[in-house]
C-alpha positions as CSV (number, residue, x, y, z in Angstrom):
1,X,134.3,48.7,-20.6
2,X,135.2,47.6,-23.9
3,X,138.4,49.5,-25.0
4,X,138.1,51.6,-28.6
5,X,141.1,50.3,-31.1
6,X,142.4,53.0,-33.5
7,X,140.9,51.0,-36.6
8,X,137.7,51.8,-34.8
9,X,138.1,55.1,-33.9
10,X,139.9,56.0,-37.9
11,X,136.8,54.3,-39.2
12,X,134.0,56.6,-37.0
13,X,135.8,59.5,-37.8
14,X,136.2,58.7,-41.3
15,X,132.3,57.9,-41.2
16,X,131.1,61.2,-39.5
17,X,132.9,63.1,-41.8
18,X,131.3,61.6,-44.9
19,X,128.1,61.8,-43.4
20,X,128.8,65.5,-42.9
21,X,130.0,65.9,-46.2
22,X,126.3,63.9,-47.4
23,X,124.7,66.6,-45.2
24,X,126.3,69.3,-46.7
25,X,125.7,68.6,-50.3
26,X,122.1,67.9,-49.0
27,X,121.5,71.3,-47.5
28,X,123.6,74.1,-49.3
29,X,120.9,74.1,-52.5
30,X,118.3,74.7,-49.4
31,X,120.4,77.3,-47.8
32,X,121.5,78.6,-51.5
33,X,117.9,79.2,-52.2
34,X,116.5,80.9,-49.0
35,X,119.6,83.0,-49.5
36,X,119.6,84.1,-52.8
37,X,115.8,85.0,-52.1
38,X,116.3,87.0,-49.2
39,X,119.2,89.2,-51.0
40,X,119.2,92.6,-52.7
41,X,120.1,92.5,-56.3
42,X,121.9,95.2,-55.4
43,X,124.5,93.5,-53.2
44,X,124.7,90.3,-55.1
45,X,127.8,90.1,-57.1
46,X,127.4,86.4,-58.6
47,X,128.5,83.1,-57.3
48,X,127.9,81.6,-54.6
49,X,125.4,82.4,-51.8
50,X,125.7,81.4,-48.4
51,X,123.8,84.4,-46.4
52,X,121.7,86.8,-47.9
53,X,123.3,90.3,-49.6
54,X,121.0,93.0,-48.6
55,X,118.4,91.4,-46.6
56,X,115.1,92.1,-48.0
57,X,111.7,90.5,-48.3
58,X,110.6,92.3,-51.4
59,X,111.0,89.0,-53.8
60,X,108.1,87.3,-51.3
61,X,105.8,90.4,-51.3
62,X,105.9,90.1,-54.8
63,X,105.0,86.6,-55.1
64,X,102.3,87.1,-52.4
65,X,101.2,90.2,-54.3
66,X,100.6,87.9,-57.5
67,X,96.8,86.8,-57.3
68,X,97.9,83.3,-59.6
69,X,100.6,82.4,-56.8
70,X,97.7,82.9,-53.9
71,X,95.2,80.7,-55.9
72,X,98.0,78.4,-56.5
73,X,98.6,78.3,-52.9
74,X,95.1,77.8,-52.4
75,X,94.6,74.7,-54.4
76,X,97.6,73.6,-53.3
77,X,96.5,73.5,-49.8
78,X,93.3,72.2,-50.8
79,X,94.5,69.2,-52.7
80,X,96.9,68.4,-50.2
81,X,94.1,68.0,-47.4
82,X,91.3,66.7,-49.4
83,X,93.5,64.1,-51.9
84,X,95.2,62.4,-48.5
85,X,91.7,62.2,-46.5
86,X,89.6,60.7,-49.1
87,X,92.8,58.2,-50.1
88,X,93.2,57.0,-46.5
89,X,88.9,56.8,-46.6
90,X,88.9,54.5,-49.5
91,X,92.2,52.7,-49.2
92,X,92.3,51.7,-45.6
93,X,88.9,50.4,-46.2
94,X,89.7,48.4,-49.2
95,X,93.2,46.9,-47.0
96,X,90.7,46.1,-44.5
97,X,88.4,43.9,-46.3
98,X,91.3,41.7,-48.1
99,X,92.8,40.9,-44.4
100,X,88.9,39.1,-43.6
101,X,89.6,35.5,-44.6
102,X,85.6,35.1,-44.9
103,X,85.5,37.9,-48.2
104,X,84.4,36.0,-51.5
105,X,87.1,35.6,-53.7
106,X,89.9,37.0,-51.2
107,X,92.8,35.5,-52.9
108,X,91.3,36.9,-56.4
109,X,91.0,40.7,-55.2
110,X,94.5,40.5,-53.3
111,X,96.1,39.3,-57.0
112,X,94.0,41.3,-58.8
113,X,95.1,44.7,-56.9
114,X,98.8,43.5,-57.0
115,X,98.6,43.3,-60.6
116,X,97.7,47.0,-60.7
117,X,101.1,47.8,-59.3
118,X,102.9,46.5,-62.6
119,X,100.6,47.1,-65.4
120,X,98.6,50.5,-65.9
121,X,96.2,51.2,-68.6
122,X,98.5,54.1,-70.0
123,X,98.1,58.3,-70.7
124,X,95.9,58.0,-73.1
125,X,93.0,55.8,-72.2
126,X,93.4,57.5,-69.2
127,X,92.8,60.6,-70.3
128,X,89.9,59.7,-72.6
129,X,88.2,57.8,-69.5
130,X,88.6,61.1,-67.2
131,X,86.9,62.9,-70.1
132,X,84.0,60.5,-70.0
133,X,83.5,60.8,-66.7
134,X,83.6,65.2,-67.4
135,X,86.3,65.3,-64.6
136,X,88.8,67.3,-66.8
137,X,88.6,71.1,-66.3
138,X,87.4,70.4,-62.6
139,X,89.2,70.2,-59.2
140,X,88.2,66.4,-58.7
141,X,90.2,65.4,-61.1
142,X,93.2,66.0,-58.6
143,X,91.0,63.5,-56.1
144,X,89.0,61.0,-57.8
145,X,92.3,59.2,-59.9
146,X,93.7,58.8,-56.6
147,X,91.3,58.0,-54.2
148,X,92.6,54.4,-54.0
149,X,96.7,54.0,-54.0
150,X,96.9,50.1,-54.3
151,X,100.7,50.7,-52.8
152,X,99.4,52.2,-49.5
153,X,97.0,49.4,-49.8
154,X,99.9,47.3,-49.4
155,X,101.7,48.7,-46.3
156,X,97.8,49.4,-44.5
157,X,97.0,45.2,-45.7
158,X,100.3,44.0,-43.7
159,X,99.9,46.6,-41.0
160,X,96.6,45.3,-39.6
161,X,97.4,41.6,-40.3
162,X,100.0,41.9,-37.6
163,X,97.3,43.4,-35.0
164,X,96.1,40.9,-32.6
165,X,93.0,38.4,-34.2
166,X,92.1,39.0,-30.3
167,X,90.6,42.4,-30.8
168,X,88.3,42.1,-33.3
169,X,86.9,38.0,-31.9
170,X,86.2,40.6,-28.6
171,X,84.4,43.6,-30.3
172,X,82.4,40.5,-32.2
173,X,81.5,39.0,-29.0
174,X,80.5,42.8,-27.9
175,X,78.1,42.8,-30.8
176,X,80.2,45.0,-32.7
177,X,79.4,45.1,-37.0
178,X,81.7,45.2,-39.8
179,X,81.8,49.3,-39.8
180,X,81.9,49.6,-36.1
181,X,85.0,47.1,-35.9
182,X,86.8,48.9,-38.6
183,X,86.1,52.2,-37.4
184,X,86.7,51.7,-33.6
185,X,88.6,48.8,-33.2
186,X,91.0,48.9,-36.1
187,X,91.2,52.6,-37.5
188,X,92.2,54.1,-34.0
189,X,95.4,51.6,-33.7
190,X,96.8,52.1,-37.1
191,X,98.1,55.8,-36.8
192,X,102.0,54.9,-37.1
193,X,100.7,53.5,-40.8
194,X,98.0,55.5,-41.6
195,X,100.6,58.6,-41.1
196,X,103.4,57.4,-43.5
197,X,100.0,56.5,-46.2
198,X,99.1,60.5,-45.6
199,X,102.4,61.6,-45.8
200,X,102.9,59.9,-49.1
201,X,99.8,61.2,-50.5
202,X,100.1,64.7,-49.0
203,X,103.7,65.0,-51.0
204,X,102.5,64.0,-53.8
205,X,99.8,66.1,-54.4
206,X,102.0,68.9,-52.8
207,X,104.6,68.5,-55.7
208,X,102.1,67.2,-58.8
209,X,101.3,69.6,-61.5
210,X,101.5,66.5,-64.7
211,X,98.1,66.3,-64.1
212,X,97.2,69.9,-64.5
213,X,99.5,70.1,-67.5
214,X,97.5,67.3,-69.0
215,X,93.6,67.5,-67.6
216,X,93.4,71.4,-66.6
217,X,95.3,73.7,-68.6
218,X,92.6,75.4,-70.0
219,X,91.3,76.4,-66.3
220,X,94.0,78.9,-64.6
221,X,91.7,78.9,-61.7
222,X,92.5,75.2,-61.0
223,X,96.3,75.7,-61.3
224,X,98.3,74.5,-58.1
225,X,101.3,76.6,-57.0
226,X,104.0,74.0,-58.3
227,X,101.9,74.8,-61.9
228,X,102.1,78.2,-61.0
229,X,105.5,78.2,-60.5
230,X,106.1,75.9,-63.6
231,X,105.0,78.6,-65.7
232,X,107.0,81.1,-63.8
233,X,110.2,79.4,-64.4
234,X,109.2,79.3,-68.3
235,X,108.0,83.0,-68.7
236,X,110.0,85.2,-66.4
237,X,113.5,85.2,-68.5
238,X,114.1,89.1,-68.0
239,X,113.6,92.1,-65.9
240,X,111.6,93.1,-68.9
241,X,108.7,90.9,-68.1
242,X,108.0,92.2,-64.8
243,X,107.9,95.8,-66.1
244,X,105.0,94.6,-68.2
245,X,103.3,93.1,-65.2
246,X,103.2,96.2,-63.6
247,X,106.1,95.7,-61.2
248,X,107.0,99.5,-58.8
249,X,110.0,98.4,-57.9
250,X,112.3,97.1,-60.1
251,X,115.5,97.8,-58.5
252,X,114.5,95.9,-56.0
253,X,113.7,92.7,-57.3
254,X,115.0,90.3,-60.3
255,X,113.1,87.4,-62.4
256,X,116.1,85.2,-60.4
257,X,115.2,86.5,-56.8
258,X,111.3,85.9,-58.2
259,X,112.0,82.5,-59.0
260,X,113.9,81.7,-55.5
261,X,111.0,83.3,-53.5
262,X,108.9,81.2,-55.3
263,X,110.4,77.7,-54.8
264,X,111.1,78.3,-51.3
265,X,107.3,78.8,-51.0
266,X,106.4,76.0,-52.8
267,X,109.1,74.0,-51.1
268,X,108.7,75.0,-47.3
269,X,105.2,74.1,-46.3
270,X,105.7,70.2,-47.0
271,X,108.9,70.5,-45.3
272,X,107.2,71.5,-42.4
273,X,105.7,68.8,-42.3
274,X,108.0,66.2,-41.9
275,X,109.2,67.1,-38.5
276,X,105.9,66.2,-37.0
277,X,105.3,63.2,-38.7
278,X,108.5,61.2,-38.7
279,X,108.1,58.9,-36.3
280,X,104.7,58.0,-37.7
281,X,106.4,57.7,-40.7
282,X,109.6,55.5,-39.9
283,X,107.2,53.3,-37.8
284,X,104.7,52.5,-40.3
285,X,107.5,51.8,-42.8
286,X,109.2,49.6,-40.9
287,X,106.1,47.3,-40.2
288,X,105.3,47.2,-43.8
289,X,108.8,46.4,-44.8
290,X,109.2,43.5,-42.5
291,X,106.0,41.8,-42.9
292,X,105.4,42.7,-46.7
């Protein structure tokens, strides 16, 4: 057994605690957060929080108890399902076809959607092209733009290109057509990628609200949460404001407390997430890194 030198043993420790350090300065604005949330305005004295003053959940009820933060939630949730599963419908498909050596200008298509990843057409003829095809002031306007990412396009592309030619020369020999191969030959085999593609999407439409701000402000029925709590962070400036929204307990509560409550909803869910998926995630990365 290979004996540790003191070098070696100065440099791991100097390592894990600058790691820790990283950690730290990662997860105190998290903890910070959560606790300032959780705390009576009451008990808090200024500076620092590292455990909640007062525990109370009264900052929550009253973001629950705020009909635009449940419809926020709502289309949240919504966009965050429905944006990922008609991406990964579209995309995958479209990564499939490019891999088939027999597709009609192959090499054109596989340029031409590369060349989408550098140049973009801009805001503006963007915007006048959603409004000729009357998608602003409705909820597809969150789906339709980004029902095919030419980036997860990429990493799907390289993914199946590594999968064995073997498997689809034997569901050909089985009879099997074009849909039938992709759908139960290839689709079932590319989870690892498929889930970092979804994970990708799901974040992103979890955290967007430029499009809102630019397609859907005149429909506060369409407003996501992170819109929701755009706007929050912009009008709630004093315990004033909440007297006027009809607020019964103002001692209990304070526009800061509000505005902690509120990001730790909008923050939470997608972290939740992420525990499930990571191995999906690092795996599919990986594959597309090395190959692409």
């Amino acid at each position: 057994m290979k004996e540790r030198t003191i070098s070696g043993t100065l440099f791991d420790t100097g390592n894990f605690l600058f790691m820790l350090f990283i950690l730290l300065l990662m997860v105190f604005p998290f903890v910070y957060i959560l606790s300032y949330s959780l705390s009576s305005p009451n008990m808090l004295k200024g500076g620092l929080v590292l455990f909640p003053a007062g525990f109370t959940f009264d900052s929550y009820a009253k973001a629950f108890g705020d009909p635009a933060v449940l419809k926020g939630a709502f289309v949240s949730v919504a966009r965050a399902l429905i944006g990922p599963a008609v991406m990964l419908f579209f995309t995958s498909m479209a990564a499939y076809v490019l891999t088939r050596n027999d597709l009609v200008f192959a090499k054109f298509f596989r340029k031409y959607f590369v060349f989408t990843l550098y140049i973009s057409s801009g805001i503006i003829p963007m915007y006048l092209l959603m409004g000729y095809l009357e998608l602003k002031g409705t909820f597809l306007i969150y789906i339709v733009p980004g029902a095919v990412s030419v980036f997860s396009m990429v990493l799907i592309k390289t993914y199946i290109e590594g999968l064995p030619k073997e498997l689809e020369e034997a569901a050909v020999v089985d009879g099997a057509n074009d849909f039938r191969l992709f759908f139960q030959v290839i689709f079932p085999i590319c989870t690892p990628v498929f889930a970092a593609v979804v994970l990708f999407d799901c974040v992103n439409q979890w955290n967007a609200f430029i499009d809102t701000q630019i397609y859907n402000t005149m429909s506060p029925n369409l407003y996501p949460l992170q819109y929701v709590l755009y706007n929050t962070l912009n009008q709630i400036n004093s315990l004033d404001q909440l007297k006027v929204q009809g607020q019964t307990q103002l001692s209990a509560i304070t526009p800061q407390t509000f505005k902690m409550a509120i990001t730790v909803i909008t923050v939470l869910p997608i972290a939740c997430v992420y525990p499930f998926l990571q191995k999906y995630f690092i795996k599919g990365l990986l594959v597309g890194s090395i190959k692409g």
